[in-house]
C-alpha positions in Angstrom: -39.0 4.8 -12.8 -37.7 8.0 -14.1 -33.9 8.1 -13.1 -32.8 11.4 -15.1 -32.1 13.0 -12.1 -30.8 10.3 -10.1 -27.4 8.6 -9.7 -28.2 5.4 -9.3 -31.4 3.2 -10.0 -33.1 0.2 -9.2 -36.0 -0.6 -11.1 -38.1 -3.7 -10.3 -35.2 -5.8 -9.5 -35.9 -9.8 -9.1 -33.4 -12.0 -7.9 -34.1 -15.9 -8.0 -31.5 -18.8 -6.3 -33.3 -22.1 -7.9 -37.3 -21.7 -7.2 -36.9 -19.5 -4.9 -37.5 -15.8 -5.0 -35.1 -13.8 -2.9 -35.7 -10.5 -3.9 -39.5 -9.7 -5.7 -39.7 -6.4 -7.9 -37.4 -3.9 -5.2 -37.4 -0.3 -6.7 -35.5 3.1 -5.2 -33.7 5.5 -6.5 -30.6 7.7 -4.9 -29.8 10.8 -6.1 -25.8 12.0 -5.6 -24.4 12.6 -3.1 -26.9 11.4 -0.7 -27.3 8.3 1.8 -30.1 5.6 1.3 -30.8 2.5 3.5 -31.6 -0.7 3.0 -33.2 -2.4 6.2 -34.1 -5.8 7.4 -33.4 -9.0 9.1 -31.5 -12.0 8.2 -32.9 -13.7 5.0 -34.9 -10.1 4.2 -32.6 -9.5 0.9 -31.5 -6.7 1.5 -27.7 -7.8 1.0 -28.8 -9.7 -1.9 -29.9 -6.7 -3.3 -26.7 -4.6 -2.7 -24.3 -8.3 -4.1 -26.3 -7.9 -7.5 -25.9 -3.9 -7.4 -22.4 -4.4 -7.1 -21.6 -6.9 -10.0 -21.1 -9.6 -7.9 -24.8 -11.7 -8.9 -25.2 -11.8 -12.8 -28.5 -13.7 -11.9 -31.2 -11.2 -12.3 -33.8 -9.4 -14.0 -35.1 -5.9 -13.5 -33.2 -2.3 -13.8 -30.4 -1.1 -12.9 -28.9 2.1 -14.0 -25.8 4.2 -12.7 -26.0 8.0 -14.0 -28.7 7.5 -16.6 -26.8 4.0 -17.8 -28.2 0.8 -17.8 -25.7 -1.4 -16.1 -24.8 -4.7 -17.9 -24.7 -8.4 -16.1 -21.1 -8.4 -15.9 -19.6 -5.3 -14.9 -17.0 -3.0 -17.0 -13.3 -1.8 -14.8 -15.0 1.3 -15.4 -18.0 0.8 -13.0 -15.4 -0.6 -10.6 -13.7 2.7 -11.0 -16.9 4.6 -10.2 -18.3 1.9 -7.4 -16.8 0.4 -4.7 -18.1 -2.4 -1.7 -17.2 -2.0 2.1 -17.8 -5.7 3.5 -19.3 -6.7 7.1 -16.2 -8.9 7.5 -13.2 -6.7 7.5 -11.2 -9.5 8.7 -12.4 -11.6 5.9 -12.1 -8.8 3.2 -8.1 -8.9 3.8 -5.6 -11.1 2.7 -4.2 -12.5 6.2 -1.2 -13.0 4.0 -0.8 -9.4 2.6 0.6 -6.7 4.7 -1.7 -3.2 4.2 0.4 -1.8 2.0 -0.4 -4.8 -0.7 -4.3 -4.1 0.0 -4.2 -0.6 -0.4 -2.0 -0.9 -3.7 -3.7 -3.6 -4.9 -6.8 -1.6 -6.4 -4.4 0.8 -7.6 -2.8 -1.8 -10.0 -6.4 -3.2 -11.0 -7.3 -0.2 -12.6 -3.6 1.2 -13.9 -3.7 4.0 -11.5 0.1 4.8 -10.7 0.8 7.2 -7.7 0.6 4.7 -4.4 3.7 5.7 -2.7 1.5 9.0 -2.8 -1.7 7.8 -2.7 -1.4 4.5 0.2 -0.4 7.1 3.0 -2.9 9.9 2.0 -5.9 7.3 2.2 -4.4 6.1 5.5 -4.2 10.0 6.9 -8.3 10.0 5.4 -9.5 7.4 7.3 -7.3 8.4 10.8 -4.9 5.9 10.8 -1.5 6.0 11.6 1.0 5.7 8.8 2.6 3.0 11.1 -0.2 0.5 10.1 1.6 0.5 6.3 3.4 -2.7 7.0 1.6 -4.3 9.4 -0.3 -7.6 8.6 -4.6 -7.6 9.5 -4.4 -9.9 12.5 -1.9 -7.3 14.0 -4.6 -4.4 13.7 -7.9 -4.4 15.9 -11.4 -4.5 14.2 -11.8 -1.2 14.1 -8.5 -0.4 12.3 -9.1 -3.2 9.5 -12.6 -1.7 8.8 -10.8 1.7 8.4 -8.1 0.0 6.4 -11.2 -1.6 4.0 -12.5 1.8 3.7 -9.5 3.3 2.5 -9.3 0.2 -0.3 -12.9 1.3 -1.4 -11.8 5.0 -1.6 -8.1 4.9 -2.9 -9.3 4.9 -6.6 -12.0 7.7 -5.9 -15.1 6.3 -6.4 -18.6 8.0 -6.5 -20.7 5.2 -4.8 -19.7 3.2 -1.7 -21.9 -0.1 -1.0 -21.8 -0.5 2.6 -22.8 -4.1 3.5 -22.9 -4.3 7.3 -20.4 -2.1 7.8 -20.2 -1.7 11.6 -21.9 -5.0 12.7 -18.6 -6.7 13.6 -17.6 -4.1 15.6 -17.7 -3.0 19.4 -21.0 -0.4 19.9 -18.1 2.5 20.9 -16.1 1.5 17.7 -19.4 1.1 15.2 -20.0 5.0 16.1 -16.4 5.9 15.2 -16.5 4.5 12.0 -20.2 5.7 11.4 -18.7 9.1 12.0 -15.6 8.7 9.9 -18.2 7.6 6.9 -20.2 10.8 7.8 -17.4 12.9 6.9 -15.7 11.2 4.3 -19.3 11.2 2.1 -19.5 15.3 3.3 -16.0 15.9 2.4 -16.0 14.0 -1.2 -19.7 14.1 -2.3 -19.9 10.2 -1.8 -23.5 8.6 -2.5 -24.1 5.5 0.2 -26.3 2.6 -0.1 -25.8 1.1 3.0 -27.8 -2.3 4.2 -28.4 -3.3 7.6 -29.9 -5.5 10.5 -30.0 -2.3 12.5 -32.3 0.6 12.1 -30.3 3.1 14.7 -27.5 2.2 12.5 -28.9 3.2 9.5 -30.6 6.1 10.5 -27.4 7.8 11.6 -26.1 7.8 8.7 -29.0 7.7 5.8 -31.7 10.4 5.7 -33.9 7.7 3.8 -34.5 3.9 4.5 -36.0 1.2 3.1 -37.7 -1.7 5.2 -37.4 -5.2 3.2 -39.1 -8.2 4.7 -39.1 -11.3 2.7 -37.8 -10.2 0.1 -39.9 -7.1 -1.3 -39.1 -3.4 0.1 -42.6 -2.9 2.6 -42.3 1.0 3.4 -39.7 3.4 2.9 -39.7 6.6 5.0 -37.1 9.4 6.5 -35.2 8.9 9.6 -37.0 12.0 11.0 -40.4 9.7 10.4 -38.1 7.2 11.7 -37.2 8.4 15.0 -40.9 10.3 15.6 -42.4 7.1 15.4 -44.5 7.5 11.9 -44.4 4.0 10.5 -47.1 2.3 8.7 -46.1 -1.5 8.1 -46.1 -3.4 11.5 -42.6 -5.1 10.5 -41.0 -1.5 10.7 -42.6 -0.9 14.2 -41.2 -4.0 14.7 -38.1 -3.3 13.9 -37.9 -0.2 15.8 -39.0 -1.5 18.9 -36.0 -3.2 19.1 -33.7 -0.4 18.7 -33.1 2.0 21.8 -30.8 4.4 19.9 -32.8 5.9 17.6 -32.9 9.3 18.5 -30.3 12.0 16.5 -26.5 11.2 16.7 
């Protein structure tokens, strides 16, 4: 796969747990600044795929480049600089223990970026949040305020690439499309390039102009969101797929 003009690429990626073969020879390449995603149920491998992506499994075999680069098994702080993960969890993802302040300085300190009392209330004002949250603790904040507060992590060190794993799914259906729309204009307003995986195809294809379906563990069709919503799918498990989503038509 020729990934000169792309920013990041997967090339026949194979990801094995024991004898068994979670991911089988996935290939796709994103270009900057654009949104791809990554489709399919529970057990598909689609997260599997974005875990290895992001450093987090060494165990694997295949291609992956960022910018031309063939990324190593364990990652550099440099990558981390460049590429950032947004969990499903965003309870999870924060330290109960830590007020936001401590979250949002934390990457800050990882990679010797001074700044925060600068830089913590500017990436609250990015992601709409009031600057009130600063000292509060996760289980005072609703779901939708620790996702935003997970998003500002990811972005305080100004990263190209955001992994989005499940972003929304934890959320209320009226909350998942305001954070959908706050990661709309946050990849508009800095250039981001999205990989972003999910259960949910009317998820997805708000926000990514190009999805792959995975079904056991190998990528079955990949299409556009127009082909999406019109209804031009050729594997039955993306018919499937879409049959169970009402909300496909254009945000």
């Amino acid at each position: 796969m020729d990934g000169r003009f792309q920013l990041i690429v997967v090339d026949n990626l194979v990801i094995r747990f024991g004898r068994v073969e979670a991911v089988s020879g996935v290939s796709f390449a994103v270009a900057r600044g654009t949104a791809w995603g990554i489709v399919g149920e529970s057990g598909s491998g689609k997260s599997t795929v974005l875990r290895a992506l992001a450093g987090l499994n060494e165990n694997w075999s295949g291609r992956m480049l960022l910018d031309g680069e063939e990324l190593p098994r364990r990652r550099t702080r440099a990558f981390f600089r460049r590429v950032q993960m947004v969990f499903q969890d965003p309870y999870g993802s924060l330290h109960p223990r830590q007020t936001i302040d401590r979250a949002l300085a934390e990457p800050l300190v990882a990679q010797g970026i001074g700044g925060a009392d600068a830089a913590i209330p500017r990436a609250l004002d990015e992601v709409a949040l009031p600057q009130a949250v600063r000292f509060r603790y996760p289980h005072q904040l609703s779901g939708g305020q620790r996702q935003r507060v997970a998003i500002a992590r990811a972005l305080i060190t100004s990263p190209e690439v955001l992994l989005l794993d499940e972003p929304t799914s934890a959320l209320d259906v009226s909350v998942q499309a305001e954070v959908l729309n706050l990661l709309s204009d946050l990849q508009r307003e800095r250039n981001l390039t999205y990989i972003m995986v999910s259960h949910n195809l009317a998820v997805v294809a708000h926000l990514c102009p190009m999805i792959a379906v995975m079904q056991g563990g190998r990528v079955v069709e990949t299409l556009s969101a127009e082909a999406l919503r019109a209804g031009r799918t050729t594997h039955p498990h993306t018919a499937e797929l879409r049959a169970l989503s009402t909300e496909l038509e254009e945000p």
